[in-house]
Backbone bond lengths (Angstrom), bond angles and torsions (degrees), N, CA, C in turn:
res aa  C-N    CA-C-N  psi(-1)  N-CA   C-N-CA  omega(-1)  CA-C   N-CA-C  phi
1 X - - - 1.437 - - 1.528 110.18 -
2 X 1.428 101.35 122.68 1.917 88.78 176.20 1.639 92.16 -82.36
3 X 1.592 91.93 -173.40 1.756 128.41 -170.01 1.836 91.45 -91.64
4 X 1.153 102.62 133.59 1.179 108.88 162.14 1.123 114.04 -74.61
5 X 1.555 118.40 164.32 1.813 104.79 160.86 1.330 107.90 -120.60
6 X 1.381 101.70 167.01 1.261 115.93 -170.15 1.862 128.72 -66.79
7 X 1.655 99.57 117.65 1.691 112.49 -156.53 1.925 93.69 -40.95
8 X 1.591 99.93 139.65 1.249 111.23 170.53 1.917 107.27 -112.26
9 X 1.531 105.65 -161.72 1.436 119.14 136.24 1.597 106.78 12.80
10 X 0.887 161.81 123.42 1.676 149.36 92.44 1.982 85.63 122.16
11 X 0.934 133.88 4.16 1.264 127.72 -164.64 1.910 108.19 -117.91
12 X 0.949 107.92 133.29 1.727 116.33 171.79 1.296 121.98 -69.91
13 X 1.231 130.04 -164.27 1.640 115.61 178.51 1.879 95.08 -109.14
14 X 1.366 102.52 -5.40 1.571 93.40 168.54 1.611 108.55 -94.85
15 X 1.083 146.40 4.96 1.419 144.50 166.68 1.622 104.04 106.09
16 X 1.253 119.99 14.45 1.993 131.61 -173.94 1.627 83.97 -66.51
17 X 1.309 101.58 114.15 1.863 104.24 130.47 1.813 70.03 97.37
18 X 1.306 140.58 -38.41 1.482 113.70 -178.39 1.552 132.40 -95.10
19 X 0.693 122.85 -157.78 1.830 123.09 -173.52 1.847 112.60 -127.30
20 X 0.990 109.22 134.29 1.615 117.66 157.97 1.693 123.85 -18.12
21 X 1.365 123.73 114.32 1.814 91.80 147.86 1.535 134.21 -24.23
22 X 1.216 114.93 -42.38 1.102 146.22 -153.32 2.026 111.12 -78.73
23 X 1.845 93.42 -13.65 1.550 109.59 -150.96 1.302 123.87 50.27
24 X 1.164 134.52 45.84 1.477 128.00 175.95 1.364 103.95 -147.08
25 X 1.203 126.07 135.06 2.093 140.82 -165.00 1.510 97.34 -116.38
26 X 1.342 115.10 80.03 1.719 111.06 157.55 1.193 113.05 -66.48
27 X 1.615 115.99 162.43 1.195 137.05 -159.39 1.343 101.79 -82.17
28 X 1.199 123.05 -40.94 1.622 153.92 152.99 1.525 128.62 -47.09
29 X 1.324 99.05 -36.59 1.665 121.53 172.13 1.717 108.44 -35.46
30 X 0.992 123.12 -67.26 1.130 123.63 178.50 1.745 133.60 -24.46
31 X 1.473 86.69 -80.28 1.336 88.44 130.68 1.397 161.58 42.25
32 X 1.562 105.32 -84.08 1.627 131.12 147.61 1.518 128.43 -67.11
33 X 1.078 136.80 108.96 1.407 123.50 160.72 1.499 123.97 -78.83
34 X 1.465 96.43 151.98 1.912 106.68 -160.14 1.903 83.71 -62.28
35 X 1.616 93.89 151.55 1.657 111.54 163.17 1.389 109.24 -166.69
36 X 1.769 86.20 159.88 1.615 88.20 -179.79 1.664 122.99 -132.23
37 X 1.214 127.67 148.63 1.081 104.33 -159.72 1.912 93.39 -99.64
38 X 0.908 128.53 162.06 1.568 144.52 157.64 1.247 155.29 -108.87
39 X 0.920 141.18 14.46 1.714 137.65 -141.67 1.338 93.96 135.08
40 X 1.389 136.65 -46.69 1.772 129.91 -144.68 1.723 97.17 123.23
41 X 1.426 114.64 3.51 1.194 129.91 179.48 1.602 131.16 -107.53
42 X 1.127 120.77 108.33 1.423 116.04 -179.10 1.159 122.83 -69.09
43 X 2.138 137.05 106.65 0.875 120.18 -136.17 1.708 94.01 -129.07
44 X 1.460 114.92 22.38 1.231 118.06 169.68 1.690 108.04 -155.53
45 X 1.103 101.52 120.62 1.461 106.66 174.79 2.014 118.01 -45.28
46 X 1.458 112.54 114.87 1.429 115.56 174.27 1.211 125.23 166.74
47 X 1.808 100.76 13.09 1.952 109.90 -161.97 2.187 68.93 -89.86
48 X 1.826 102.45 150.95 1.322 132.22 177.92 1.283 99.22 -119.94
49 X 1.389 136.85 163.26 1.320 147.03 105.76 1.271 120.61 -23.15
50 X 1.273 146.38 128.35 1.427 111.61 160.95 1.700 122.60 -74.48
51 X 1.082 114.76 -179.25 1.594 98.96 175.26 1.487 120.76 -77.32
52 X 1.397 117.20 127.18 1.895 109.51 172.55 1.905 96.52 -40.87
53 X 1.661 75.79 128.21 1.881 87.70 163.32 1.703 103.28 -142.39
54 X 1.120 105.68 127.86 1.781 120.80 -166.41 1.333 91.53 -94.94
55 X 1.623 121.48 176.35 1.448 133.93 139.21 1.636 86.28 124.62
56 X 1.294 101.55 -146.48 1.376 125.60 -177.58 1.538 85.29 -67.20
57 X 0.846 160.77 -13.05 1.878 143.12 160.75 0.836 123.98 -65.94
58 X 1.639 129.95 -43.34 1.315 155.44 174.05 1.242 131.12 -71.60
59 X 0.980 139.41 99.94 1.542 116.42 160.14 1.962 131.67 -113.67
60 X 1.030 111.77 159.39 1.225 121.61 -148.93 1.443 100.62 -101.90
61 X 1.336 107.24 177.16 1.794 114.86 169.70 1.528 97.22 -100.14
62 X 1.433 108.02 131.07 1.142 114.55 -143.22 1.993 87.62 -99.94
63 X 1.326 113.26 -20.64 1.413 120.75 169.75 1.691 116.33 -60.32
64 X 1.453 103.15 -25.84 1.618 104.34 -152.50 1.997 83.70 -61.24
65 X 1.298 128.73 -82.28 1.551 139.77 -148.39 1.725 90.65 -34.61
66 X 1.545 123.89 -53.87 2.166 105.63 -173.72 1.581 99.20 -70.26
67 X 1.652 129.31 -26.17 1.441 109.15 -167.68 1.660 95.57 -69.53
68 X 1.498 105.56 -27.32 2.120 91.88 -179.68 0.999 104.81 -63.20
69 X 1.411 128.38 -67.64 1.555 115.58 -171.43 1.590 126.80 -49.54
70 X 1.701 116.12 -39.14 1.343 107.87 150.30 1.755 134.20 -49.35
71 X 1.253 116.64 -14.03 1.325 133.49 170.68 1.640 100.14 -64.33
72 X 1.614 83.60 -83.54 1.739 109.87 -173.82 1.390 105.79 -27.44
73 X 1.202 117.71 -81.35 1.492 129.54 170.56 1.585 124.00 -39.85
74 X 1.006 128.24 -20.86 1.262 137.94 178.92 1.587 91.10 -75.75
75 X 1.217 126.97 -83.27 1.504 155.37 150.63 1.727 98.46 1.06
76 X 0.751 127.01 -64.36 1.554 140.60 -144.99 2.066 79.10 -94.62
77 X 1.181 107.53 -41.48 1.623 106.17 177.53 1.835 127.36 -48.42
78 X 1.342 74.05 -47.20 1.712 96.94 -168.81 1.555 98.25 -83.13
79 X 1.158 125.93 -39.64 1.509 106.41 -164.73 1.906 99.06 -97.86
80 X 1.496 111.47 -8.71 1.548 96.57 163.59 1.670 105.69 -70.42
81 X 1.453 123.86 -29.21 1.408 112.56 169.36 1.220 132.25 -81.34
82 X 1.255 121.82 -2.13 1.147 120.54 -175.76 1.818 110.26 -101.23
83 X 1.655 110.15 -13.28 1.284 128.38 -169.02 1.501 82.49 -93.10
84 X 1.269 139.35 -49.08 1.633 134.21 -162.08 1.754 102.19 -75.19
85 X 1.557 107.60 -42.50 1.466 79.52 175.02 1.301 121.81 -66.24
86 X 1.397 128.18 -40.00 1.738 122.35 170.22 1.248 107.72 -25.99
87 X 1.623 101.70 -50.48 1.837 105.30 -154.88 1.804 97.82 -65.97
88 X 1.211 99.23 -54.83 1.716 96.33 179.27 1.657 118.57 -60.22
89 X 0.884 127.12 -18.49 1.452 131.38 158.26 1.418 128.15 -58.61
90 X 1.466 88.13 -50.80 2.102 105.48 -172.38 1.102 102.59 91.61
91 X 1.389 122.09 36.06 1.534 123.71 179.37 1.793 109.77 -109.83
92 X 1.133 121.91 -14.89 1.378 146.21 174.76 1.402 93.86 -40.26
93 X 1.645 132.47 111.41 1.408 126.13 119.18 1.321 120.21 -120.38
94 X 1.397 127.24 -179.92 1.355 128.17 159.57 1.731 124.05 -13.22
95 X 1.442 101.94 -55.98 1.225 108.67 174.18 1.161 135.93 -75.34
96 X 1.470 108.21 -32.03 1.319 102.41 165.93 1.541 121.33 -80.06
97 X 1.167 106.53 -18.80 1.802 117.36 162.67 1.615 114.20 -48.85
98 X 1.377 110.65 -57.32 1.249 115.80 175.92 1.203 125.00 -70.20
99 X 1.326 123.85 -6.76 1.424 125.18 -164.57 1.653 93.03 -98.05
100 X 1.523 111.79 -41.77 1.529 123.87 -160.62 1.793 90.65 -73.34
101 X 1.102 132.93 -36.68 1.524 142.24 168.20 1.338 115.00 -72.31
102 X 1.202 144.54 5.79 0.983 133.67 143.28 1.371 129.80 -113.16
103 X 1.673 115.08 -14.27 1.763 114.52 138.63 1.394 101.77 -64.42
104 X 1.387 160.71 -40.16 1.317 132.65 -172.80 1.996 106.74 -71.09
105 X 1.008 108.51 -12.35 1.730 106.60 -178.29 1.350 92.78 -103.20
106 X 1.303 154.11 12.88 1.421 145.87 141.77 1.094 101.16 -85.28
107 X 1.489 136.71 -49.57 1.409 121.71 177.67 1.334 128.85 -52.02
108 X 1.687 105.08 -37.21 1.460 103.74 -175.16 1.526 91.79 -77.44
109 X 1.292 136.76 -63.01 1.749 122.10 174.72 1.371 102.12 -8.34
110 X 1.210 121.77 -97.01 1.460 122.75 174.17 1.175 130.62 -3.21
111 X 1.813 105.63 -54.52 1.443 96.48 179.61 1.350 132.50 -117.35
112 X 1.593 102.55 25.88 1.057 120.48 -176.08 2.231 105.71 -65.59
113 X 1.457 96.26 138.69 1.043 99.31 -153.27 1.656 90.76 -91.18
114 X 1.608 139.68 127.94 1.445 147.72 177.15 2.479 94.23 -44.12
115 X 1.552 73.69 173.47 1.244 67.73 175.13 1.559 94.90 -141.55
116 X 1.359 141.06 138.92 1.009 137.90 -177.53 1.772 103.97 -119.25
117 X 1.310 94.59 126.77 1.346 112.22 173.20 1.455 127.57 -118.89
118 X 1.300 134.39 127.91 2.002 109.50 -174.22 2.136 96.30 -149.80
119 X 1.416 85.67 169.84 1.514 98.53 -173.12 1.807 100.43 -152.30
120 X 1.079 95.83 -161.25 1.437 115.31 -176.78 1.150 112.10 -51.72
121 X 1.518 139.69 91.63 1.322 131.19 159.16 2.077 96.35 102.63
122 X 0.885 113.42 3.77 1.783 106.51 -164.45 1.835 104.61 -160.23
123 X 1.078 112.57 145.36 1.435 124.49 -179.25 1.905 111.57 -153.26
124 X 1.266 90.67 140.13 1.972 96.70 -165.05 1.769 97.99 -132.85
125 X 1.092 95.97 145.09 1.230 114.36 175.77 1.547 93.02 -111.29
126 X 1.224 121.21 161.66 1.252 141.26 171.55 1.820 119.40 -138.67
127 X 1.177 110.04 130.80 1.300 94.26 -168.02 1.793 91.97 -115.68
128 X 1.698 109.85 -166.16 1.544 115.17 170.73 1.802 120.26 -43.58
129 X 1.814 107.99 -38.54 1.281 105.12 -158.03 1.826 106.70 -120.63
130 X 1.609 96.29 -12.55 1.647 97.92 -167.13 1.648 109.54 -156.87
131 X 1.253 123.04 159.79 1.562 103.15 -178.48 1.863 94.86 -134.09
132 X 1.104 103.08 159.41 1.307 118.15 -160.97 1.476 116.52 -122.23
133 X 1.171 140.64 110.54 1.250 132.96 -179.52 1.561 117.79 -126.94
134 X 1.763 102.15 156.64 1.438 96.99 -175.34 1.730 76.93 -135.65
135 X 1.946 102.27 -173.39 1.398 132.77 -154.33 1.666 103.22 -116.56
136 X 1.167 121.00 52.15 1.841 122.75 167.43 1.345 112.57 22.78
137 X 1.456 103.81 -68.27 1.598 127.21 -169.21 1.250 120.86 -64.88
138 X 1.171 98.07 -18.70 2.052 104.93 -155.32 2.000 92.07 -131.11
139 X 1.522 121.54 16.98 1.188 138.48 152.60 1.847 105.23 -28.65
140 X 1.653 115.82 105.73 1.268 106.61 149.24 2.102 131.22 -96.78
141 X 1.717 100.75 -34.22 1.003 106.82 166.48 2.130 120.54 -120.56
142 X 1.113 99.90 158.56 1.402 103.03 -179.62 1.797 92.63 -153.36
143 X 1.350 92.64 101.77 2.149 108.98 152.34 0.840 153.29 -117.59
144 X 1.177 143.90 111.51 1.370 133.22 -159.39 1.599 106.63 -94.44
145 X 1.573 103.45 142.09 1.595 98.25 -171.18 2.205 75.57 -116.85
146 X 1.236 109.38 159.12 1.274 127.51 163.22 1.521 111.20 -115.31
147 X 1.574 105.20 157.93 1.379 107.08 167.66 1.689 94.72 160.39
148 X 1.863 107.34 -141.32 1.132 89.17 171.68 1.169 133.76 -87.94
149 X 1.645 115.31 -15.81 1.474 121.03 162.17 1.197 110.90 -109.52
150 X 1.156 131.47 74.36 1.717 139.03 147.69 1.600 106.24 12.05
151 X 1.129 131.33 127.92 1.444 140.58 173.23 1.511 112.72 -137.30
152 X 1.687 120.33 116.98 1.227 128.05 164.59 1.716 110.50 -85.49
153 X 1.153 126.00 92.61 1.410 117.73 178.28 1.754 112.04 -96.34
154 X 1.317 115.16 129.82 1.126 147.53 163.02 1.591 148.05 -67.92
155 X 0.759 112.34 72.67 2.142 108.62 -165.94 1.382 113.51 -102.15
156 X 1.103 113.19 156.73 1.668 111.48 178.98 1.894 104.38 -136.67
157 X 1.169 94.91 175.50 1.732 104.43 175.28 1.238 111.38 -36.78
158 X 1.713 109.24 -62.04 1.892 106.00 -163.78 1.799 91.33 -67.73
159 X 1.221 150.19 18.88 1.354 138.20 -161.50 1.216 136.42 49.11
160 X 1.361 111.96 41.54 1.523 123.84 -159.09 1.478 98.19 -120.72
161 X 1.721 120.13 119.33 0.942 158.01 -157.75 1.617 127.07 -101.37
162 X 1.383 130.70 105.17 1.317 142.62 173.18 1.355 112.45 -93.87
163 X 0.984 122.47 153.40 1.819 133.95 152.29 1.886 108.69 -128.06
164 X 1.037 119.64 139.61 1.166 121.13 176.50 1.550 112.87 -154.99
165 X 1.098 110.48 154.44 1.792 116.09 -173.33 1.695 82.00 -84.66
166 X 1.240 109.63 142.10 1.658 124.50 147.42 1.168 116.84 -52.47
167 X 0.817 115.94 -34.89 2.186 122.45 -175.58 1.170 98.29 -63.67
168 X 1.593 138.82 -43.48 1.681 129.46 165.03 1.610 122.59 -51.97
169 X 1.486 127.33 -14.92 1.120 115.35 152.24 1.654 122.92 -123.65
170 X 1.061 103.16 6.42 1.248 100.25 159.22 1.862 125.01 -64.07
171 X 1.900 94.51 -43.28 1.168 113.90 -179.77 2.155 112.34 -78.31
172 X 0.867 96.24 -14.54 1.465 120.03 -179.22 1.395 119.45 -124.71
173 X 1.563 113.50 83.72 1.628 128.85 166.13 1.699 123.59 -28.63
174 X 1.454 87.43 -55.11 1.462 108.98 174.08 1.479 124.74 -32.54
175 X 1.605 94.95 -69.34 1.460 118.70 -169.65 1.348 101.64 -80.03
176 X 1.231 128.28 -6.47 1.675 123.95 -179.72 1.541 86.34 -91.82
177 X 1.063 132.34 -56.78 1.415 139.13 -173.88 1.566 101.57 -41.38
178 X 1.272 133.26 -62.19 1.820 151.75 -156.94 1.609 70.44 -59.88
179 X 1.466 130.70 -83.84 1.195 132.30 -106.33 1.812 96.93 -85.04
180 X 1.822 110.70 -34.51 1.442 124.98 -163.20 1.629 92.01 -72.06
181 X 1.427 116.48 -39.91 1.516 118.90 173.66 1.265 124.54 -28.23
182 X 1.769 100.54 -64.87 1.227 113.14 -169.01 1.659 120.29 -83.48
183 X 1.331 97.44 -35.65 1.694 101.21 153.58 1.641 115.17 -33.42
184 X 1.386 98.34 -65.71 1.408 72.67 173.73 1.625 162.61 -90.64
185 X 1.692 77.23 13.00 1.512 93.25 167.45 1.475 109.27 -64.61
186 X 1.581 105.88 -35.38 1.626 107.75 -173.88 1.064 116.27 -72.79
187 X 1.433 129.51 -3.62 1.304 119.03 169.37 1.594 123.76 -107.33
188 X 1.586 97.38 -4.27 1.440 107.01 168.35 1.700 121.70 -67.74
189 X 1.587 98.64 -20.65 1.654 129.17 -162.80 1.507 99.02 -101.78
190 X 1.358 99.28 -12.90 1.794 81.83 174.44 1.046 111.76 112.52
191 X 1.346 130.70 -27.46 1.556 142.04 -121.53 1.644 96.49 -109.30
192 X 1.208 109.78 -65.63 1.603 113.15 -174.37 1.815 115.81 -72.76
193 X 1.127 114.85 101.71 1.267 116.48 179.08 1.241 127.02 -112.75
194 X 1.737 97.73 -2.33 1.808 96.04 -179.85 1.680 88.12 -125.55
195 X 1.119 104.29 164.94 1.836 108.57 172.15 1.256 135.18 106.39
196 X 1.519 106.33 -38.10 1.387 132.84 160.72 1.675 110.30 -2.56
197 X 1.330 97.26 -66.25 1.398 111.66 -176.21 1.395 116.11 -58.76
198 X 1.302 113.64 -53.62 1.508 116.21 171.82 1.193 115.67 -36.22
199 X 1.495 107.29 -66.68 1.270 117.38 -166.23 1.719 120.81 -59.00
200 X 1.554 118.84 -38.45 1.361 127.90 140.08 1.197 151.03 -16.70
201 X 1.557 101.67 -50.18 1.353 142.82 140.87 1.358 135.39 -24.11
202 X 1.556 104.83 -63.29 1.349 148.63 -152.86 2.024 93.26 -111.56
203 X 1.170 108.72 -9.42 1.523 128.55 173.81 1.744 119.81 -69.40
204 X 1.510 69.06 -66.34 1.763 101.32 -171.15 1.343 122.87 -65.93
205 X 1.805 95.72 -43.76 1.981 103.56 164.20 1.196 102.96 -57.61
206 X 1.469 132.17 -38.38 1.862 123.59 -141.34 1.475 92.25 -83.02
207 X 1.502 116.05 -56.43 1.887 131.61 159.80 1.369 93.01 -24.58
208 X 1.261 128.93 -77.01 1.507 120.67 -152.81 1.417 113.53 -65.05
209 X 1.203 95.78 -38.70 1.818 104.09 -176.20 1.365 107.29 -44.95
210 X 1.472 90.21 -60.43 2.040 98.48 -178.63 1.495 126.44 -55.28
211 X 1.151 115.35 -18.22 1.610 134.30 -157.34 1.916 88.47 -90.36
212 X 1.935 101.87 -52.16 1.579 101.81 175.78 1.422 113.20 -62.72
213 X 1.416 120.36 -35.70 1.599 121.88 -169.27 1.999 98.35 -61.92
214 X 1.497 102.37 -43.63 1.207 89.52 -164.23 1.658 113.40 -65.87
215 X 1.005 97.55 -54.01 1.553 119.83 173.74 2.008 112.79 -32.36
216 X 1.238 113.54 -61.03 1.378 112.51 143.66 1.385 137.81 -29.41
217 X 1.430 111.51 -64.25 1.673 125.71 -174.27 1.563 85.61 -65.19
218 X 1.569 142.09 -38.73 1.408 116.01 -165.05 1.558 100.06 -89.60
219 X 1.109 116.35 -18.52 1.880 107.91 -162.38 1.289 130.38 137.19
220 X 1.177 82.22 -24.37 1.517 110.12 -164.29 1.403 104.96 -86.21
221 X 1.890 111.68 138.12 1.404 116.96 168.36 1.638 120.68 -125.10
């Protein structure tokens, strides 16, 4: 999203009747309210989300749809065994049916795998119950925590918060591409001052990865 500029001459404070910095009057333009950024500080109320837009705009983690079925199936594993030993016991009723089915629907909660989706300027995670999005461009922090589940967490100006496994763009060019983009708009803006490194980091594996993928697919070791 560019910056609007500030309504002149013939123009409203919603952008009616004027034109872009940019020279171009979307239909949508309006829309936006003028802001400015400061310090790493938003010093006028008007930074948006943009709106989720799917399809050919969007693209997805292309891992998430086999990690569900590895979920699902995992899930569907454990509670066909845990329902057969009842049955082989003679311990099987209603209740214990239902009880063994609703630890298998906490498990799959558990392991339900996020889904990461991103576009122009914005990237969302989605989890089992809610999805979460932040603004690429307008990026103030980026950290990586290590351990046993690796976490890339994400924040922006309005304070809006991601977590994501690295393995979604490592495994996905694309979405490493959307996200390194907009990073660096945020650091052209001032905005991103910690992370750099991570993200660099998180560069060099994705580069290398591809360099091994290719190297493989021809023959070559």
């Amino acid at each position: 999203m560019g910056r609007r500029g500030e309504p002149g001459a013939g123009s409203t404070a919603h952008g009616e009747g004027g034109e872009d910095d940019d020279g171009g009057a979307g239909a949508d333009a309006g829309a936006w309210r003028d802001r400015e950024v400061r310090d790493g500080r938003c010093t006028r109320a008007g930074y948006a989300l943009p709106p989720p837009v799917y399809g050919p705009a969007a693209y997805r983690d292309r891992r998430w749809a086999p990690e569900l079925r590895t979920a699902a199936c995992g899930t569907a594993t454990v509670l066909a065994i845990m329902l057969a030993v009842d049955l082989a016991a003679h311990t099987l009723d209603p209740l214990r049916a239902a009880s063994w089915t609703a630890l298998a629907m906490v498990l799959f909660a558990a392991l339900f795998p996020a889904r990461v989706t991103a576009g122009a300027h914005w990237l969302a995670v989605r989890g089992l119950l809610r999805e979460r999005r932040v603004r690429t461009d307008l990026l103030v922090l980026v950290h990586r925590s290590d351990g046993v589940a690796p976490r890339l967490v994400l924040r922006d100006v309005m304070d809006n918060r991601v977590e994501l496994d690295p393995k979604a763009l490592t495994g996905n060019p694309v979405l490493w591409h959307l996200l390194d983009t907009g990073a660096r708009l945020s650091r052209e803006r001032g905005l991103l001052r910690s992370g750099g490194e991570v993200l660099r980091t998180l560069g060099e594996h994705i580069d290398g990865e591809g360099v091994r993928e290719i190297f493989e697919a021809s023959g070559l070791r």
